[in-house]
C-alpha positions as CSV (number, residue, x, y, z in Angstrom):
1,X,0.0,21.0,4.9
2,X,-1.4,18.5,7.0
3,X,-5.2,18.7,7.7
4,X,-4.1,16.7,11.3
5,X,-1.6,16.4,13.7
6,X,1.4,14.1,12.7
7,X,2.2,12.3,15.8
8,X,6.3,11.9,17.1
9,X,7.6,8.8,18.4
10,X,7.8,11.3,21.8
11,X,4.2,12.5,21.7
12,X,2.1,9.0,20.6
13,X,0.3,7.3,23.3
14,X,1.5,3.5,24.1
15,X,-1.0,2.3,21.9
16,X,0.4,4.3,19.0
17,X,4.1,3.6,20.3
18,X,3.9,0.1,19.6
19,X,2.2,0.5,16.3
20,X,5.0,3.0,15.4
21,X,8.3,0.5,16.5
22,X,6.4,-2.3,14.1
23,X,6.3,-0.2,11.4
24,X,10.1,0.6,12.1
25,X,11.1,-2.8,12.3
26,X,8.5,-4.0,9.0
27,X,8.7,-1.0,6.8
28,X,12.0,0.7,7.4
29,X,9.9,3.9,8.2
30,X,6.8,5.6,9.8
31,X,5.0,6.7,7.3
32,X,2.8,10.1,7.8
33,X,0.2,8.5,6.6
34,X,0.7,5.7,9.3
35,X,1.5,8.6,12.1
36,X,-1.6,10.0,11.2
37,X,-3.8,7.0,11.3
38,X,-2.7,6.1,15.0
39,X,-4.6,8.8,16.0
40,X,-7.4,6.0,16.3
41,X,-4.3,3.5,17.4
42,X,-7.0,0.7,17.4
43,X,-8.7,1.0,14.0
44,X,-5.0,1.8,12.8
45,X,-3.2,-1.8,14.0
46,X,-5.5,-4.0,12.5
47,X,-5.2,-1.8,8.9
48,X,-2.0,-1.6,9.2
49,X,-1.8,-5.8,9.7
50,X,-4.2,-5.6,6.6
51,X,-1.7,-3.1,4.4
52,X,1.6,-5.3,4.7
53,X,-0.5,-8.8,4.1
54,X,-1.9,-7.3,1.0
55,X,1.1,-5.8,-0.3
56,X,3.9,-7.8,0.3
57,X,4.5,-11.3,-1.2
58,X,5.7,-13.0,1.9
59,X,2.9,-12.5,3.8
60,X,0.5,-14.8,1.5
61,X,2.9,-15.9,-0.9
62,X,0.3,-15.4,-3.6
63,X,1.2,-12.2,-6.1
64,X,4.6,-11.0,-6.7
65,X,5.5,-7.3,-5.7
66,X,5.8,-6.3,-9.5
67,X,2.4,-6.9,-10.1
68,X,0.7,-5.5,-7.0
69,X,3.4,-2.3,-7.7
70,X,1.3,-1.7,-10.7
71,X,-1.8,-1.9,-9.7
72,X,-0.7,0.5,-6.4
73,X,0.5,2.7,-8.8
74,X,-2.2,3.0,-11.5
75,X,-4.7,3.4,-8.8
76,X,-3.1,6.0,-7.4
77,X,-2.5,7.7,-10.6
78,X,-6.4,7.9,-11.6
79,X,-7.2,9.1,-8.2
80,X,-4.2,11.5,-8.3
81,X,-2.8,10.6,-5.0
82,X,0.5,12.5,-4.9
83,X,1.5,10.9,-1.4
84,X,1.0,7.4,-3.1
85,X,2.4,8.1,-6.0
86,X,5.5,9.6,-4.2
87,X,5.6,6.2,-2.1
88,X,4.9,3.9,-4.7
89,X,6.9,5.1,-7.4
90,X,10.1,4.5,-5.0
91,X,9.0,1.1,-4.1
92,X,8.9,0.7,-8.2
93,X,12.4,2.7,-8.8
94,X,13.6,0.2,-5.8
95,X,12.5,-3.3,-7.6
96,X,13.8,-1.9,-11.3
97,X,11.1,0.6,-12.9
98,X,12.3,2.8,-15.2
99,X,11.3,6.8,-15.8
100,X,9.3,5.8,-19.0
101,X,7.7,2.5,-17.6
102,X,6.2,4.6,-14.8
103,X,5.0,7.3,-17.4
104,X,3.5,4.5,-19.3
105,X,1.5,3.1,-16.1
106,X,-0.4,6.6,-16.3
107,X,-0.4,7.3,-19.9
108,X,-1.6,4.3,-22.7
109,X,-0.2,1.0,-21.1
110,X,-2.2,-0.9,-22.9
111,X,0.0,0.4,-26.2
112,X,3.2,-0.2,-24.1
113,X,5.9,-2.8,-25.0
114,X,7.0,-2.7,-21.2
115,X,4.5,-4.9,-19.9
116,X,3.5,-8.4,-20.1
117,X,-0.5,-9.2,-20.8
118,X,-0.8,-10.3,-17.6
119,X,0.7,-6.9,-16.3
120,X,-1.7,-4.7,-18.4
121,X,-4.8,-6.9,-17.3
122,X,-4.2,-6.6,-14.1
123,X,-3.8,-2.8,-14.6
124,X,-6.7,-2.5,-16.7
125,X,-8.8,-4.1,-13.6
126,X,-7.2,-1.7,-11.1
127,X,-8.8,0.9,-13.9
128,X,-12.4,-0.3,-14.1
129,X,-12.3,-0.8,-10.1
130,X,-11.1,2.5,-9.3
131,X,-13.7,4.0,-12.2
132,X,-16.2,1.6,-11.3
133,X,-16.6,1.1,-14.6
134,X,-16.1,-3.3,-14.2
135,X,-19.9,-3.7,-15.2
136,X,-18.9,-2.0,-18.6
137,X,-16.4,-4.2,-19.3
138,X,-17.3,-7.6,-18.9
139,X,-14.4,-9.0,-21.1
140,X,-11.9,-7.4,-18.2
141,X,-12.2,-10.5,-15.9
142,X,-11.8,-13.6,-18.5
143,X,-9.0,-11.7,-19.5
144,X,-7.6,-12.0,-16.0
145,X,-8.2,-15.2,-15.7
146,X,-6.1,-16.0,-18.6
147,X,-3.1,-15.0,-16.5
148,X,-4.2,-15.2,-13.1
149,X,-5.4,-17.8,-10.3
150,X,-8.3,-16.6,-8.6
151,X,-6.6,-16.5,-5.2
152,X,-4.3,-13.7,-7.4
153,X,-7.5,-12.1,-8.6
154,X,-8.6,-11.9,-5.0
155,X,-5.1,-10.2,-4.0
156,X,-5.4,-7.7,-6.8
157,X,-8.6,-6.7,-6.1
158,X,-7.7,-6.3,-2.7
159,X,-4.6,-4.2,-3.6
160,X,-6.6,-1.5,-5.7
161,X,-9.0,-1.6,-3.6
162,X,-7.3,-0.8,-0.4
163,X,-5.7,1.8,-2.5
164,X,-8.7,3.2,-3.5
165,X,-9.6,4.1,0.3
166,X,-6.1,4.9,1.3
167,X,-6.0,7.6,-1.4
168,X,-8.9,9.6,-0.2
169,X,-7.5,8.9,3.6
170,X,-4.3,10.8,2.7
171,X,-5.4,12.8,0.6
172,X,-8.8,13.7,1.9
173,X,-6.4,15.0,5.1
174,X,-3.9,16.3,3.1
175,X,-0.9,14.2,5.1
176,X,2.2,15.7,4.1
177,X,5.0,13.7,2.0
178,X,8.2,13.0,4.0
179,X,11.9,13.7,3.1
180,X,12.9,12.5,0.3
181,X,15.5,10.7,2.9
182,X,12.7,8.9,4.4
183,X,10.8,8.1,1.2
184,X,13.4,6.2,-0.3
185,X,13.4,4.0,3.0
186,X,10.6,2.1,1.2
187,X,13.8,0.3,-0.1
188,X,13.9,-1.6,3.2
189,X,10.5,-2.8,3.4
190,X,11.0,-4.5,-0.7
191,X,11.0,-7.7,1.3
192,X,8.8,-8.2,5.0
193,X,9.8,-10.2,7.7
194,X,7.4,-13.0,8.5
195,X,8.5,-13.4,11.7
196,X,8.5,-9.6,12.7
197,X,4.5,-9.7,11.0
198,X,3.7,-12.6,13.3
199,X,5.0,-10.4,16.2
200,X,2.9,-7.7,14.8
201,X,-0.3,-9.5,15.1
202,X,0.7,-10.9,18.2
203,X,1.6,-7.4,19.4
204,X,-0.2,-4.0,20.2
205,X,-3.4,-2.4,21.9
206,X,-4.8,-5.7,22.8
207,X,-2.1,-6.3,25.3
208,X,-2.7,-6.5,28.7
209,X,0.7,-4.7,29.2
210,X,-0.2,-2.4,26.5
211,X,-3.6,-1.2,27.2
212,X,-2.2,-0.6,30.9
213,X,0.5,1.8,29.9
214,X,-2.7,3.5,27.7
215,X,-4.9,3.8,31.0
C-alpha cells in the first residue's frame, strides 16, 4: 500500500490538473507513480517533460523503443522494481516481446539467441550502471560503440539512469500498481505525439493562468 496519498483528477490542485490531462493526452493514462509525484506539481512537470523525451523515439529521434525497452527493463529487474517491471513489461508485450525474451532480460542474456549484440551491449551497460560496476568493466563501452553513436550512448545512459532513480521513487514510497485495465493502457503511449509534447512544455505551473487558479 501506498506510502502517500494518490491524488484524483477531483482532488489535485491546478497545478497537478494540468500535469494529469498531459499525461492523459501523451500516455494514455496517469500513472500512480505520476499522481504521486504531483504532489510537488513543479518538480513533477519538468520530470515528467524529461521521462517522455528520454523514452520515446519521437521526441529525439535518436534510439528506437526496442532498445530503451531493454534497458527500462533490465534496470528495473536488478533493482527489483515490481511497479516498473509491471509497466515496462506491457510496453515490451505491446511492441512484440515474448514470455521467454522477457525471462531472458533477467536471467543470462548474454547466452540468449533473442537479442542482437547491440541489444545485449546495451543491456550489459544498463547492468554495470545500475551496479556501478562500469569502472570494472572497461571493455563495456568500446563494445557499445561498436553498435552505437554516441548521441545513442548518451540516450541509454540517460534511460537506465532515470530508471535507476525512478525505482527507488516508487518503490521507496511503495506507489501501488494500477488495474491491470489501466496498465495495459501503456499500449497507447507506444508512439508520443510531438505536437501534444510541444504543448506540454509550453503548458503547466508556469502559466500565468495556471499559477492563478493555484493561488
Amino acid at each position: 500500500m501506498a506510502l502517500l496519498s494518490i491524488p484524483t483528477n477531483e482532488d489535485a490542485d491546478p497545478e497537478a490538473q494540468a500535469l494529469f490531462g498531459h499525461a492523459e493526452k501523451l500516455m494514455g493514462r496517469v500513472a500512480n507513480a505520476v499522481r504521486v509525484a504531483a504532489h510537488s506539481p513543479k518538480a513533477a512537470q519538468p520530470l515528467f517533460g524529461f521521462l517522455v523525451a528520454a523514452l520515446r523515439y519521437e521526441i529525439t529521434g535518436i534510439l528506437d523503443l526496442r532498445i530503451k525497452t531493454l534497458v527500462i527493463l533490465k534496470t528495473s529487474m536488478l533493482n527489483g522494481c515490481s511497479y516498473c517491471i509491471g509497466h515496462n513489461t506491457a510496453l515490451g508485450r505491446s511492441i512484440g516481446f515474448e514470455d521467454d525474451e522477457i525471462a531472458a532480460i533477467e536471467g543470462d542474456y548474454q547466452s540468449s539467441d533473442r537479442f542482437t549484440p547491440a541489444e545485449k551491449a546495451a543491456m550489459a551497460w544498463a547492468e554495470y550502471l545500475t551496479e556501478r560496476t562500469y569502472r570494472q568493466h572497461p571493455e563495456a563501452m568500446p563494445e557499445l560503440k561498436k553498435h552505437f553513436t554516441e548521441a545513442q550512448i548518451v540516450e541509454i545512459t540517460m534511460v537506465s539512469g532515470f530508471f535507476n532513480f525512478w525505482n527507488r521513487f516508487v518503490d521507496g514510497l511503495q506507489v501501488d500498481l494500477e488495474a491491470e485495465r489501466m496498465v495495459g493502457n501503456i499500449k497507447r503511449s507506444r508512439v508520443v505525439d510531438l505536437d501534444e509534447y510541444v504543448a506540454f512544455m509550453r503548458d503547466g505551473w508556469w502559466r500565468e493562468e495556471t499559477r492563478q487558479a493555484a493561488e
